[in-house]
N, C-alpha and C positions, 0 to 999 in steps of 0.2 A: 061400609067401612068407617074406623071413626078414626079422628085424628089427635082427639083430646082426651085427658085421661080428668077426673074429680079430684083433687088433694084440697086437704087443709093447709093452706098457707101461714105461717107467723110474719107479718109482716112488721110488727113493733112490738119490743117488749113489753111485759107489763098487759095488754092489749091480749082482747080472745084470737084464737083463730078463726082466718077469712076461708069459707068453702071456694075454691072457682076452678073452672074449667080452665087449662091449660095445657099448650101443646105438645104434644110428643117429638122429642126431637130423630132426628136417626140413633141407630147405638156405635160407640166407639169400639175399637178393638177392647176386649175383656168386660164387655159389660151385655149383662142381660134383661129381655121383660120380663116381668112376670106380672103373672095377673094376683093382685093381692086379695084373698079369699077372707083371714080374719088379720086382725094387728092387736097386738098388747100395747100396753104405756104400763111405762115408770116413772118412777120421780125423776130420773136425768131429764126426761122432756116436761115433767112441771116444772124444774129450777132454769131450762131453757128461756119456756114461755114467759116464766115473770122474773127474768134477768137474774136469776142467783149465779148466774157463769160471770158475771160481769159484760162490759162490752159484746157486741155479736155484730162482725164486720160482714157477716155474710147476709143480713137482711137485703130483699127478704127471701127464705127457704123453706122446704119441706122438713117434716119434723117423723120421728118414730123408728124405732130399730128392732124388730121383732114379730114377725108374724109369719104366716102361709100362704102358699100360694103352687100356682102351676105356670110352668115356663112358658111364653110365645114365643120368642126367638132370641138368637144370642148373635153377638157381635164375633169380626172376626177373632179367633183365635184361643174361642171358650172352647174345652174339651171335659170340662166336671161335670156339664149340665147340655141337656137340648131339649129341644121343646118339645111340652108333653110330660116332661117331669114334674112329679112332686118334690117341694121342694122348704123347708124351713130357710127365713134372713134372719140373721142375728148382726148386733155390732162386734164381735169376736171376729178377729182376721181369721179367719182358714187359709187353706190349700186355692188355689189357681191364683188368675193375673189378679194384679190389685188396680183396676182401673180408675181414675178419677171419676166423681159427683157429674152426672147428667148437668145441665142448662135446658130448664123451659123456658117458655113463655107464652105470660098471657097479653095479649096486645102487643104494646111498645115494652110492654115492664119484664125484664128479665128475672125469673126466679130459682133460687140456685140449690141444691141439694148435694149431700155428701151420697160418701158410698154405698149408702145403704139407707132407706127410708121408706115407710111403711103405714103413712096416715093417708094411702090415694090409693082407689081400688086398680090403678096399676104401676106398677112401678120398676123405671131402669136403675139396677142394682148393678156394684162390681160383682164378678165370679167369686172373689173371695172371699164375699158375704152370704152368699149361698150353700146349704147342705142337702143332701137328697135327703127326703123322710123317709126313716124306718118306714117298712111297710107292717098295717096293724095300726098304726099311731092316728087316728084322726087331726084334721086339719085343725080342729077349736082347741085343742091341748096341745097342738105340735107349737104356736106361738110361747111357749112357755121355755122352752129348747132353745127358743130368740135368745134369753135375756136370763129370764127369772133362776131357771134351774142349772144353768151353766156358769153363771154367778154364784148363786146358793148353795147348787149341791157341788160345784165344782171347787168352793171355799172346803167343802168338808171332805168332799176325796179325793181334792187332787193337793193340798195345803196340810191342813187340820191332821186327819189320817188318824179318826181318834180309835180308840180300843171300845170292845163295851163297857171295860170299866172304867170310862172316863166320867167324868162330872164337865157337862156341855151346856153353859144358857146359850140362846136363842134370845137375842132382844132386839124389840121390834119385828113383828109381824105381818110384813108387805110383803110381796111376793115373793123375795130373796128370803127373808127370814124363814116364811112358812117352805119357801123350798130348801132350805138347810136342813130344816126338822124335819120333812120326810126325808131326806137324804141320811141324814143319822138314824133314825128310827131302820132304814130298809139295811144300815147297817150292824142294827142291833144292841145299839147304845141304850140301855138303861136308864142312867139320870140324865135325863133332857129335862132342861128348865126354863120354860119360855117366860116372858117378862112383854108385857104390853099395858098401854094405857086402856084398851077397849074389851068390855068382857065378852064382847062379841066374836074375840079374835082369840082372846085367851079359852073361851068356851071351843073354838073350832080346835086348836092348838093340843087341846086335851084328847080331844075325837081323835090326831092325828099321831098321836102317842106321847105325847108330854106327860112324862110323870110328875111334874109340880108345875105350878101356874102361880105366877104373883104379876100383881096389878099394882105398877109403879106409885098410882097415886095415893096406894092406901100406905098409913103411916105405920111404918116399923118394919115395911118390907125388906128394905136392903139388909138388917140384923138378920131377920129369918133368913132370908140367902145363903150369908155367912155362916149362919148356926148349922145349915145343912149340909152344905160343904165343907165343914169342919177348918174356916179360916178363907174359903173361897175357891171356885172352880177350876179345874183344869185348862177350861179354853172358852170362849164366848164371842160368836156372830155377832159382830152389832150392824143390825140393819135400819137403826132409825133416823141414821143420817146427820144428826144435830150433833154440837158441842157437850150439851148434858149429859145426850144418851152416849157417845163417846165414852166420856169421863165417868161416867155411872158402870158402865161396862168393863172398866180400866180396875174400877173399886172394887168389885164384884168377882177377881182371879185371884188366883192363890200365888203368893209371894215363892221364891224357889222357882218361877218353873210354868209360871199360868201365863196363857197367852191370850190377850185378845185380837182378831181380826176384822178391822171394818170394810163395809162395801162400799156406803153410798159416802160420799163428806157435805158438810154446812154449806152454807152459801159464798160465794168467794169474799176473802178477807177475814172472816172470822177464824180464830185460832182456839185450839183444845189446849188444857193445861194441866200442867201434871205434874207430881211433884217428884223429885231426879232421885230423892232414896229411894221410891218406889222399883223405876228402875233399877239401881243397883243391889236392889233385892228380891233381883232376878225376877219380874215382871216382863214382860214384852209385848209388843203392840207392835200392829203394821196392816197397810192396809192392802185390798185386793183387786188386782185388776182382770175384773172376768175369772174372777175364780181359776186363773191362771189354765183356762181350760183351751184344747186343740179341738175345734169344732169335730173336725173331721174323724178324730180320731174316739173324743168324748160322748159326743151326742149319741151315736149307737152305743155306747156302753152305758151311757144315762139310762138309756131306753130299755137296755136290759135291762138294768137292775130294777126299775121300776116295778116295770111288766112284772117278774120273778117274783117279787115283795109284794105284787098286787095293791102299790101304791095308789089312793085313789086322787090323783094330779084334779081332773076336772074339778074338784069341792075350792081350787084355789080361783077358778073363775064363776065371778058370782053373779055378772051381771052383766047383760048385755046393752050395746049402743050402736047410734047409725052412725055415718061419719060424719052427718047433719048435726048430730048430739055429739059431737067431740070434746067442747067446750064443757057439756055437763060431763062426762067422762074425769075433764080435768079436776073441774071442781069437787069432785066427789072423792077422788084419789085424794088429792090435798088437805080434803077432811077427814081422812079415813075411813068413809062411807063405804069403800071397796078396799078387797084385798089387789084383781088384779083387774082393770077395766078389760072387755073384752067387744075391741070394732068390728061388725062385719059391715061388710064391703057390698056394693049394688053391681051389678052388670049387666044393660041392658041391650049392648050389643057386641057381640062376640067374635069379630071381625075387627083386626084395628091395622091402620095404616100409619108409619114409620116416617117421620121426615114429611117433606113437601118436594 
């Protein structure tokens, strides 16, 4: 029986994550284990690790909102899930109790986690970060369900709602963005125009049904844009998170009537700017939270329409790591080296004991 589960700890910003063994505590009413099988990372947890939230009073904690896994057991008064299930976490509130963040510990040192967390191959999660997985859906793509596609594809069909004859960029290419574009593509959107700095992204983008590709860096792109969309597109994802890519995305819609929607934002403090005729010449901007999506009700309808469209979701994870290599994970997302990192998790003894 074992008592301690592996997570990557943040204990100081700025600073890599520390691996350590740490205890299991009992579970509270509305919270459950799960043994975590793979975890995704996004940028919320790179701007985490090297402090773009600003302050973080809760050092030190557990880090990661997205992954798979199967249930070992639930606290009083969970009725969504029991053990034995498969089961997808994401940070979207769903359906059951919303229990407060676990407290481990390793030694004397208290380590604290929110509702939901997914860099320890096991982890006490609230109920209502919990979804059963579609069955059919494998554990290595169901992390996508986390975060990536219920942001992404939830900005475009549960917000966006475009027609196919809209005129759609897609800018920035991370996990969210490539999951917008198949989202639009499985809904038969025509001009999809994806926009990235790497052609490595913009070359997959194209495989994924982007009928135009421009590469921010090259000179004269933003006119071509314009020239295509005859003045500027109907709507644009922006998923690159920065000030520029904002404002660049803001540039790039059609006056009358063009909307842009962001996912991720800058680092804390920094501010987008814009100029107020824009606006008033009917422009609009706003941003998304979680693609405003209902796990419970989204995720199986994500999953259909995928499956249906014969979406190929696995091409958005490119690379695997241990939790050992979590650090290289981070570093590599933050370079663009990865679209979406992908951790599996170790288990070496299958038997685990709860509390002391």
């Amino acid at each position: 029986m074992i008592k301690t589960i592996r997570a990557a700890v943040l204990e100081e910003l700025g600073k890599a994550l520390v691996i350590k063994e740490v205890e299991l505590p009992e579970l509270l009413p509305g919270q459950a284990l799960v043994k975590i099988l793979f975890s995704g990372m996004c940028r919320s947890q790179l701007m985490e690790v090297r402090g773009g939230r600003g302050d973080d009073p809760w050092l030190p904690h557990l880090l990661g909102h997205e992954g798979s896994g199967i249930v070992v057991a639930v606290g009083d008064g969970v009725a969504k899930v029991k053990p034995g299930d498969e089961v997808i976490l994401g940070w979207v509130k769903g359906a059951g109790l919303d229990a407060p963040g676990a407290k481990y510990k390793c030694g004397a040192q208290i380590i604290n986690s929110g509702r939901v967390t997914t860099f320890s191959n096991y982890s006490i999660v609230s109920e209502s970060r919990v979804v059963k997985k579609p069955v059919g859906l494998p554990f290595e793509t169901a992390i996508l369900f986390g975060c990536a596609l219920p942001t992404g594809a939830g900005m475009v069909l549960n917000e966006l709602k475009p027609s196919s004859d809209s005129s759609v960029i897609v800018l920035g290419l991370g996990g969210i963005g490539l999951s917008a574009l198949l989202a639009l593509k499985a809904l038969g959107v025509r001009m999809i125009i994806a926009i990235d700095v790497s052609g490595e992204k913009l070359e997959l983008a194209q495989q994924l049904g982007a009928a135009h590709v421009f590469n921010s860096a090259s000179r004269g792109f933003r006119q071509a844009v314009l020239d295509l969309t005859n003045g500027g597109a109907d709507m644009c994802v922006e998923s690159g998170g920065q000030v520029s890519t904002i404002e660049l995305g803001f540039s790039l819609i059609r006056k009358g009537g063009g909307r842009l929607l962001f996912a991720s934002h800058p680092p804390e403090g920094e501010m987008i700017h814009l100029a107020p005729h824009e606006l008033i010449s009917g422009k609009q901007i706003s941003g998304s939270w979680g693609g405003a999506t209902s796990p419970d009700r989204d995720i199986p309808k994500m999953f259909e329409i995928f499956r249906d469209a014969n979406t190929p979701l696995p091409s958005l994870l490119t690379k695997r790591y241990s939790l050992e290599h979590i650090n290289d994970a981070l570093d590599d997302l933050g370079a663009g080296r990865v679209f979406r990192p992908l951790i599996v998790m170790e288990h070496h003894d299958e038997t685990v004991s709860l509390g002391r």
